[in-house]
C-alpha positions in Angstrom: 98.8 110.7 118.6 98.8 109.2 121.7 99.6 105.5 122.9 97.9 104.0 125.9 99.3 100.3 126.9 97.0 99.9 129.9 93.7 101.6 130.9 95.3 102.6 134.8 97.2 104.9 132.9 94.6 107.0 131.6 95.0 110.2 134.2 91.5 111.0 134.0 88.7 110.6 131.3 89.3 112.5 127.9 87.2 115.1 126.7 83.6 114.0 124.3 85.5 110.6 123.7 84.7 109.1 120.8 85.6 105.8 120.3 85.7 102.4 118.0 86.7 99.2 119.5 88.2 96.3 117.6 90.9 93.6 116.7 91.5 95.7 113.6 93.7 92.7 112.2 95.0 94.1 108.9 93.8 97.6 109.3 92.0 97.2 105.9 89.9 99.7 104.1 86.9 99.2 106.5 89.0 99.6 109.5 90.2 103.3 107.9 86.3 104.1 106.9 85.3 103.3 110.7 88.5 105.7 111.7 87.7 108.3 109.9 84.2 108.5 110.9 85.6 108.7 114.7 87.6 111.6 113.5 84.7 113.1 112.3 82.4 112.5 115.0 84.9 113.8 117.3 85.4 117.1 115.6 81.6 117.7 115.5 81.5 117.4 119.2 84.7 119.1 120.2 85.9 115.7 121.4 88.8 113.6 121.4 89.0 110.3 118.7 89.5 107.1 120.6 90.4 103.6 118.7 90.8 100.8 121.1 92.5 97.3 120.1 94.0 94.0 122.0 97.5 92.1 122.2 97.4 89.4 122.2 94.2 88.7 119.3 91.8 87.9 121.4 90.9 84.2 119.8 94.3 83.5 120.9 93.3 83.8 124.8 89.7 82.6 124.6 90.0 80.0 122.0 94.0 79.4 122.6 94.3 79.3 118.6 98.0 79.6 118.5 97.7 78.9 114.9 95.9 81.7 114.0 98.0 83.8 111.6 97.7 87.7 111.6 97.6 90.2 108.4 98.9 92.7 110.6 102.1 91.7 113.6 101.1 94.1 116.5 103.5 96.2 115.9 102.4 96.9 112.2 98.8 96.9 113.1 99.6 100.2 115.6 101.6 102.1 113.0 98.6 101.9 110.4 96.2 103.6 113.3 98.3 105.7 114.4 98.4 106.7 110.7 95.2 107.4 110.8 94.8 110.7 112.2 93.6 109.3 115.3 94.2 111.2 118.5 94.7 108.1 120.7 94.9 104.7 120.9 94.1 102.7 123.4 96.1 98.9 123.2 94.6 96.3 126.1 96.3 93.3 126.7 93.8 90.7 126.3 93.9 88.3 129.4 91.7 85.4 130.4 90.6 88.0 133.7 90.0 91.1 130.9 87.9 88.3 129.0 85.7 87.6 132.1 84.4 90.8 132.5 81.0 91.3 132.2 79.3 93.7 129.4 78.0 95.9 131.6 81.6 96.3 133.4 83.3 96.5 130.3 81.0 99.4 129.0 81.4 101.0 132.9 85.0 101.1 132.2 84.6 103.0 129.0 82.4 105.8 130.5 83.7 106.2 133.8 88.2 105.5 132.7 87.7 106.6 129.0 84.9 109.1 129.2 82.8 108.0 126.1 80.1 110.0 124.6 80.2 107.9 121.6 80.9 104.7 120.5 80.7 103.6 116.7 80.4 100.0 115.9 79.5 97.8 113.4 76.0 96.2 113.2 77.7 92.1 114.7 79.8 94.0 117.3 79.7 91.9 120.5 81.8 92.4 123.6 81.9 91.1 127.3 82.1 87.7 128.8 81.8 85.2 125.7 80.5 87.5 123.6 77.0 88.0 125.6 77.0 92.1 124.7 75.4 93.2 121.5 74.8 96.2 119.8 70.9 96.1 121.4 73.1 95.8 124.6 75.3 98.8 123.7 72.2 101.1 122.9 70.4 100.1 125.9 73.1 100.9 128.0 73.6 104.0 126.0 70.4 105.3 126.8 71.2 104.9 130.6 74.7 106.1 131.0 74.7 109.1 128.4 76.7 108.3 125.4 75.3 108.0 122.0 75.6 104.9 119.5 76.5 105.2 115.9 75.9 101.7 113.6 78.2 102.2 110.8 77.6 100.1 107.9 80.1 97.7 105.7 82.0 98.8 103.2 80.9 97.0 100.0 83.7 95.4 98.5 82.6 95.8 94.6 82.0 99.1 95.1 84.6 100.6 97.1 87.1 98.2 95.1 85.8 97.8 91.4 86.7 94.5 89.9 86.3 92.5 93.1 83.5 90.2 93.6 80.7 91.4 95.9 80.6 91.1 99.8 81.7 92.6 103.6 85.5 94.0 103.3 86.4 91.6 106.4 90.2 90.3 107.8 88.6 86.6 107.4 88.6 87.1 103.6 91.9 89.1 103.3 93.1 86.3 104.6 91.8 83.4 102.6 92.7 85.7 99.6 96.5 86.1 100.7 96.7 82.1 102.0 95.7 81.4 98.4 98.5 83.7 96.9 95.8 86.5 95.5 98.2 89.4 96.8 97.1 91.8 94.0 92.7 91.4 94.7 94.0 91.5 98.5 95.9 94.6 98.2 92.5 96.2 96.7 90.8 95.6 100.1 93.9 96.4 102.4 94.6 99.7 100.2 97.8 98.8 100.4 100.4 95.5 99.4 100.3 93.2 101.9 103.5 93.0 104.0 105.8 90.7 106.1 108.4 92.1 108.1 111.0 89.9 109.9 115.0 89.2 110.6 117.7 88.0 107.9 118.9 84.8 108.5 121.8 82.8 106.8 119.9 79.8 104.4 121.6 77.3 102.9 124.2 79.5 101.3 123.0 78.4 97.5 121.7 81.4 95.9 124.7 83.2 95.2 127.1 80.6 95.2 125.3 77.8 93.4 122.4 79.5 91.6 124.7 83.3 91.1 121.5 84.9 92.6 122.1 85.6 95.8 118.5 85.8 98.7 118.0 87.2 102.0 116.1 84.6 104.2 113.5 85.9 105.6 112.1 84.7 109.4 108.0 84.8 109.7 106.8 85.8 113.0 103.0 84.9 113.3 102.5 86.5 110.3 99.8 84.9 107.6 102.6 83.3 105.1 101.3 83.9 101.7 100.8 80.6 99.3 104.1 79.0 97.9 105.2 80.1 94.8 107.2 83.3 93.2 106.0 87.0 93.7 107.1 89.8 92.7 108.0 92.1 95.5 109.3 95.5 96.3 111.5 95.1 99.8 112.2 97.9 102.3 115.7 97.8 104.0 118.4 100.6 104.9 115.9 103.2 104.1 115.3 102.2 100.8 112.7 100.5 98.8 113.8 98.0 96.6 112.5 95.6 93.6 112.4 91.8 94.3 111.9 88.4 93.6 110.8 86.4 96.4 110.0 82.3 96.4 108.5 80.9 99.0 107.8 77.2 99.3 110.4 74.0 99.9 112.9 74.0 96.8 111.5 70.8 95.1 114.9 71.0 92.8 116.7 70.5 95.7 114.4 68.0 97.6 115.4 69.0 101.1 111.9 69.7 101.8 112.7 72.9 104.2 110.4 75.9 104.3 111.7 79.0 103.6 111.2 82.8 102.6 113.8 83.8 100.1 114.2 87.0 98.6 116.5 88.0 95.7 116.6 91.4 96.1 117.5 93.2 92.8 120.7 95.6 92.0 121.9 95.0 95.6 125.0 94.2 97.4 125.0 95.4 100.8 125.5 92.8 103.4 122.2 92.6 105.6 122.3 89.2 107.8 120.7 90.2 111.2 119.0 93.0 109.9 114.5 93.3 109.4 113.3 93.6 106.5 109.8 94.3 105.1 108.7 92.4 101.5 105.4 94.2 100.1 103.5 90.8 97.9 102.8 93.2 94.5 101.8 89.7 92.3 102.1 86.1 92.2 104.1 85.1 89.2 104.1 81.3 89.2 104.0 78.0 91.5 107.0 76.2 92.4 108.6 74.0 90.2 110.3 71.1 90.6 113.4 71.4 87.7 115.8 69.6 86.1 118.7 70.9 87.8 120.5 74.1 88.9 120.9 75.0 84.8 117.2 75.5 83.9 116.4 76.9 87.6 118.9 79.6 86.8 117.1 80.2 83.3 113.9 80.4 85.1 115.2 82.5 87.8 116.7 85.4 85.4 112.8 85.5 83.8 111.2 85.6 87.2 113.6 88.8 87.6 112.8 90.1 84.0 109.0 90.0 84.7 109.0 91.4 88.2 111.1 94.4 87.1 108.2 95.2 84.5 106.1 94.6 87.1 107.6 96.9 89.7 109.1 99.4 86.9 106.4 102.0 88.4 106.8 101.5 92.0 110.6 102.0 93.3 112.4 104.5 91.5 115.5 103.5 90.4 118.8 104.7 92.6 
């Protein structure tokens, strides 16, 4: 697969491009049905699949929502196409001048830099200058420059995912599902745990010393944070997947009030300050408690661990 940071460095148009344009925050199991119909496409027409995204999100330029949080960091969100199978991917960076542009422009850029022949959308896409293309738009124009438009439908949520309530698959309501600590019903729409990935940081130097569980704080990035409380987690570090405990909230035993990701990571001793880590969110066990003391935080600690390794008994294999 092939990466493409800025559309001047396409050499010259691809061959049949097919190609699927969006924010793709989350890369959920939508996203992969509208990738794999690219593929498709493409192969019928001895073409080459094309999936174009932006960086920064674009409501963060046009809207200057700096506190929108993301499913997917950037970086995360280009692995998961990339996975895919798609042949290239195209990654604009979205500026208040690349926002301007008109719909007609932006869809002269496509067939005359990318080479279209295809484009498949869903049935709300919009694009150009606030928003003023539609798919009527796209079809129109298809008709006149030569490339065809394919309307692919939404992935119903009940029925791809059995057991979750009806409605679109959509980023908007992975997220309000992960902000509300559901990771297990959001997993079902992602098709996979949901994830953070930052750097270990030194805390407050408690867990091992005061509580004799020690935790690797974790740094968000503009990552969604998932709801406070304890999960159940399986961490990825120095190659290796590991079971976990992670609590994420403000320590009300404590009553310093500070934020923080902490993970207890479980049969591990290496020493992994400065290093990134990835938590997958497998289940929420409980909300924060306020305790009586270090004593009966410790006793409730050692049953968060006894639960999650039930929980996570199927998914690492022991070393």
């Amino acid at each position: 697969m092939k990466l493409i940071n800025r559309l001047d460095h396409i050499d010259r148009p691809y061959r049949n491009a097919v190609i699927t344009i969006g924010n793709f925050d989350g890369v959920h199991i939508g996203h992969q049905s509208l990738f794999h119909e690219v593929i498709e496409k493409a192969e019928e027409i001895g073409g080459t699949s094309i999936a174009m995204t932006f960086d920064p999100h674009p409501l963060r330029v046009v809207n200057h929502s700096k506190t929108l949080s993301l499913i997917t960091l950037v970086e995360h969100k280009l692995e998961l196409i990339c996975a895919s199978g798609i042949d290239v991917l195209i990654c604009i960076p979205f500026t208040h001048e690349f926002a301007a542009m008109s719909a007609r422009s932006f869809v002269e850029l496509l067939v005359n830099q990318v080479g279209i022949k295809a484009i498949i959308a869903g049935k709300d896409y919009t694009f150009g200058r606030e928003r003023e293309g539609n798919v009527d738009l796209l079809k129109r124009l298809g008709q006149e420059m030569g490339f065809e438009v394919l309307i692919s439908e939404w992935i119903e949520a009940s029925v791809a995912r059995p057991g979750i309530r009806p409605g679109r698959i959509s980023s908007t309501r992975i997220r309000d599902l992960i902000s509300k600590g559901k990771v297990a019903s959001a997993k079902k729409l992602l098709g996979r745990f949901y994830q953070i990935r930052g750097p270990v940081v030194s805390g407050r130097n408690r867990g091992g010393k005061l509580l004799g569980f020690p935790t690797a704080n974790v740094v968000l990035q503009e990552e969604l944070c998932p709801k406070t409380g304890v999960y159940a987690v399986t961490v990825e570090c120095l190659a290796r997947q590991f079971m976990g405990v992670a609590n994420i909230g403000y320590s009300p035993t404590f009553s310093d009030n500070i934020f923080t990701v902490e993970v207890h990571i479980l049969d591990f001793h290496n020493d992994i300050y400065g290093k990134h880590v990835r938590v997958n969110f497998v289940k929420r066990i409980r909300d924060e408690i306020r305790f009586s003391g270090v004593t009966e935080l410790s006793n409730q600690i050692r049953k968060d661990i006894a639960y999650a390794r039930e929980v996570l008994s199927q998914l690492v294999s022991p070393a």
